[in-house]
C-alpha positions in Angstrom: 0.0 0.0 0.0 1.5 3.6 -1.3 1.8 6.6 1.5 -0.6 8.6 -0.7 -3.5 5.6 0.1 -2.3 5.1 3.8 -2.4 8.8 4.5 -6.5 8.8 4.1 -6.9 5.6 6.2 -9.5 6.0 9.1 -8.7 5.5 12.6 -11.3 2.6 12.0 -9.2 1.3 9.4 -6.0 1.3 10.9 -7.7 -0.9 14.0 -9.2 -3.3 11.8 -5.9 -3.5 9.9 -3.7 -3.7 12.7 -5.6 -6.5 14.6 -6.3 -8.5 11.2 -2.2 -8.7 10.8 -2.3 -9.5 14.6 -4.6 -12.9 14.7 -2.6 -13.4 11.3 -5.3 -13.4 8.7 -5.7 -12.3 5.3 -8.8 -9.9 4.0 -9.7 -13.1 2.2 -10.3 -14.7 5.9 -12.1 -11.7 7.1 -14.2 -11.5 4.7 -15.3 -14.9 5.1 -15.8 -14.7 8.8 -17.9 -11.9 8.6 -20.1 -12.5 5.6 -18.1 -9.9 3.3 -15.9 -9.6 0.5 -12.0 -9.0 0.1 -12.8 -5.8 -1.8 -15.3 -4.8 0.9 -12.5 -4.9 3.9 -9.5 -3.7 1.9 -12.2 -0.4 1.1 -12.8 -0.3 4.8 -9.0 -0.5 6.0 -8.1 2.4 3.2 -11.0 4.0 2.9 -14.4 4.2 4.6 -14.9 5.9 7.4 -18.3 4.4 9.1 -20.1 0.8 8.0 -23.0 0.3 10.2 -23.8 -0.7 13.6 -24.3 -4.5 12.0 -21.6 -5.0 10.0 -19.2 -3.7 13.0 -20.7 -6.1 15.3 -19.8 -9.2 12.7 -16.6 -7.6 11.9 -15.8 -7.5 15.2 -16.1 -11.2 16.0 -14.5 -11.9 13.3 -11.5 -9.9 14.4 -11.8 -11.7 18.1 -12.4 -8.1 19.9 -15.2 -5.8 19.9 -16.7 -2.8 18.5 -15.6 -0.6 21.0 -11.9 -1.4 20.8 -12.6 -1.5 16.9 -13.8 2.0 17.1 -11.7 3.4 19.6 -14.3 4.1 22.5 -12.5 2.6 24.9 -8.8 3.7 24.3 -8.7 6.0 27.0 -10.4 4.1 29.4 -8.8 2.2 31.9 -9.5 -1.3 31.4 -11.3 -3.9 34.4 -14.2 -1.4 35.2 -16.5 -4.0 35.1 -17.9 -6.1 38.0 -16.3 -9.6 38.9 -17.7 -12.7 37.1 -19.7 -14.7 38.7 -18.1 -17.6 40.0 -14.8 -17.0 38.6 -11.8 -19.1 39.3 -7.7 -18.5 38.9 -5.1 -20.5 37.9 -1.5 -21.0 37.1 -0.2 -20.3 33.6 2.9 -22.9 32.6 6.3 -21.3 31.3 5.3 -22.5 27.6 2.2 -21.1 27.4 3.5 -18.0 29.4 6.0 -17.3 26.7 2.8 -18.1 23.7 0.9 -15.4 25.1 3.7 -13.1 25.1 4.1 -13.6 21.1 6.7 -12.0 19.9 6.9 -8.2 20.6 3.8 -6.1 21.5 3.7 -3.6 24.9 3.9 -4.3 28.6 5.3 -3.2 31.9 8.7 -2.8 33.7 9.2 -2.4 37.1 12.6 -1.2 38.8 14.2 -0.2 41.7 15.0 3.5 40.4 16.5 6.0 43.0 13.3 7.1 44.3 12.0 3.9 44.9 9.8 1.3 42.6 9.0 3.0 39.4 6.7 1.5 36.7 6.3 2.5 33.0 5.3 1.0 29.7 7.6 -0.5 27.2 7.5 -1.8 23.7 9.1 -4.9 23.8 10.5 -7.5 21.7 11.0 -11.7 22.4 13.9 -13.2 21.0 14.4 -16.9 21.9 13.8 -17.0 25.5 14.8 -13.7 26.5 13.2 -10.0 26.3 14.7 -6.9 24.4 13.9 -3.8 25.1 15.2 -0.2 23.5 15.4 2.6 25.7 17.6 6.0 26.2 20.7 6.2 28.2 19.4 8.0 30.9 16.5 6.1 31.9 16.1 3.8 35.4 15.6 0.9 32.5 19.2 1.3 31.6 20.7 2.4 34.6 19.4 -1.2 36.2 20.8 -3.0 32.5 24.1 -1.1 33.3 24.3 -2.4 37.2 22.9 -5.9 36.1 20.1 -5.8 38.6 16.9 -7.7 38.8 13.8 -6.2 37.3 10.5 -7.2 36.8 8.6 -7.4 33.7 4.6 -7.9 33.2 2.2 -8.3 30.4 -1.2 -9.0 30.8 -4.6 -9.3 28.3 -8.3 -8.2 29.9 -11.5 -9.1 28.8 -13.7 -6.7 29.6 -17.4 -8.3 28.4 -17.1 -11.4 30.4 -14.7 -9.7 33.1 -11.5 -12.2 33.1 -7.9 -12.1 31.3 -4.6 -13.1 31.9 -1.1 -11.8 33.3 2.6 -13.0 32.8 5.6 -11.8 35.1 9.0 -12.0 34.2 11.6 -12.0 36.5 15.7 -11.8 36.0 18.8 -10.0 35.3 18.6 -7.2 33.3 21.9 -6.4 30.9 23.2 -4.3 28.0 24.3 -5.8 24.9 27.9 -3.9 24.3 29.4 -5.9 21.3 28.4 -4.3 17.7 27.7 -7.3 16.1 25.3 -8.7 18.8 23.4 -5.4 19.1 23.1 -4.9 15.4 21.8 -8.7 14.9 19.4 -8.0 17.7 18.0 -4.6 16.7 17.6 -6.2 13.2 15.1 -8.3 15.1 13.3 -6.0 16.9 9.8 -5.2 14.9 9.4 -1.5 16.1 11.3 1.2 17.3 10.0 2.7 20.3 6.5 4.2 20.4 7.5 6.7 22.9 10.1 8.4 20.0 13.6 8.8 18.8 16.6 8.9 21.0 15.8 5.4 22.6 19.1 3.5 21.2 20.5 1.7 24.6 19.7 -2.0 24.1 18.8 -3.8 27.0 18.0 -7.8 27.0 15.7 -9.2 30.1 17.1 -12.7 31.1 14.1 -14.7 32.9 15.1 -16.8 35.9 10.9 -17.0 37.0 8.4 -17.2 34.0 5.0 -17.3 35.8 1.4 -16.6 34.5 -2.1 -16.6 36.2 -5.3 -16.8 34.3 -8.9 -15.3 35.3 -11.4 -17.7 33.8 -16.0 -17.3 34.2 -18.1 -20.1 34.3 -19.7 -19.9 30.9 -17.6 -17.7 29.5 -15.9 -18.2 26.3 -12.6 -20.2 26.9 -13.8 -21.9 30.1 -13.4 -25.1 28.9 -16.7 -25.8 28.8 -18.3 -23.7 26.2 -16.5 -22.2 22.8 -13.1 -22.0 22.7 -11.4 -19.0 23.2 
């Protein structure tokens, strides 16, 4: 797709585009799911600002999400403001499926020991084997705790706001700079995007995991529970 065509993409357009290259599938596929065409979608990722109410709602399920994340409503919205499920249970994520859910780059936490104490902030992150990169600038507590070799924290989780459960992955280990050229270029070369928060962020910093651990929120009926659809 030319710059000219992505410059009048909807905000719409670019959520339905960005979670169809998420789950993976083609227009063909989404089209299928939701009754369309492949012309119909690629119009609606380039072009067309508001389909109806109907067509969102399929769309939606087709993309696995819903129409207010589709649309944006709920962007700025802090997520799990809805009430507990009803007889919701918890349990333990294993290390394989911990590092599944991960995938292999998106947005999480960190959490250091910075000199005022525990600090928390957002990172986009990248997995490369079984170990976390992470770009940041020189002067951060992110690289300051890479440049001391210290432990840090790192958490990802997913919410499901309509049927009120999700799940969360903690990483725990060493944190460390990569300082030979030919590691750090290799690495970078893997990373899938530079940092959201802007330029500047250049210091490489690799999260080795001694503790993978997960926990999963699950609702009795609830898609995923075992014992309805599938999630």
């Amino acid at each position: 797709m030319n710059a000219a065509v992505r410059h009048h993409m909807s905000d719409l357009g670019r959520r339905v585009e960005a979670r169809r290259t998420h789950l993976g599938l083609s227009r063909e596929e989404v089209a299928e799911r939701s009754g369309s065409t492949p012309g119909y979608i690629g119009l609606l990722e380039e072009q067309l600002p508001s389909p109806g109410i109907e067509f969102l709602v399929r769309l939606a399920n087709a993309l696995e999400t819903t129409v207010q994340d589709l649309t944006g409503y709920a962007a700025d919205i802090a997520p799990g403001t809805g009430r507990a499920g009803r007889h919701a249970t918890m349990a333990g994520i294993g290390e394989a499926e911990c590092w599944q859910l991960l995938d292999d780059h998106g947005v999480g936490r960190i959490a250091v020991v910075g000199d005022d104490g525990p600090e928390i902030f957002p990172v986009n992150y990248q997995v490369v084997g079984r170990e976390v990169l992470f770009l940041t600038a020189a002067d951060t507590p992110l690289a300051k705790a890479a440049a001391a070799g210290v432990t840090i924290a790192f958490e990802q989780d997913r919410v499901d706001e309509a049927f009120s459960q999700g799940w969360s992955v903690l990483l725990v280990g060493p944190a460390h700079g990569v300082s030979d050229p030919a590691t750090a270029r290799t690495l970078r070369e893997a990373v899938y995007s530079t940092p959201w928060a802007g330029d500047g962020r250049d210091v490489l910093v690799v999260l080795t995991p001694h503790r993978v651990t997960g926990r999963r929120i699950r609702v009795q009926g609830a898609p995923g529970d075992g014992a309805g659809a599938g999630r």
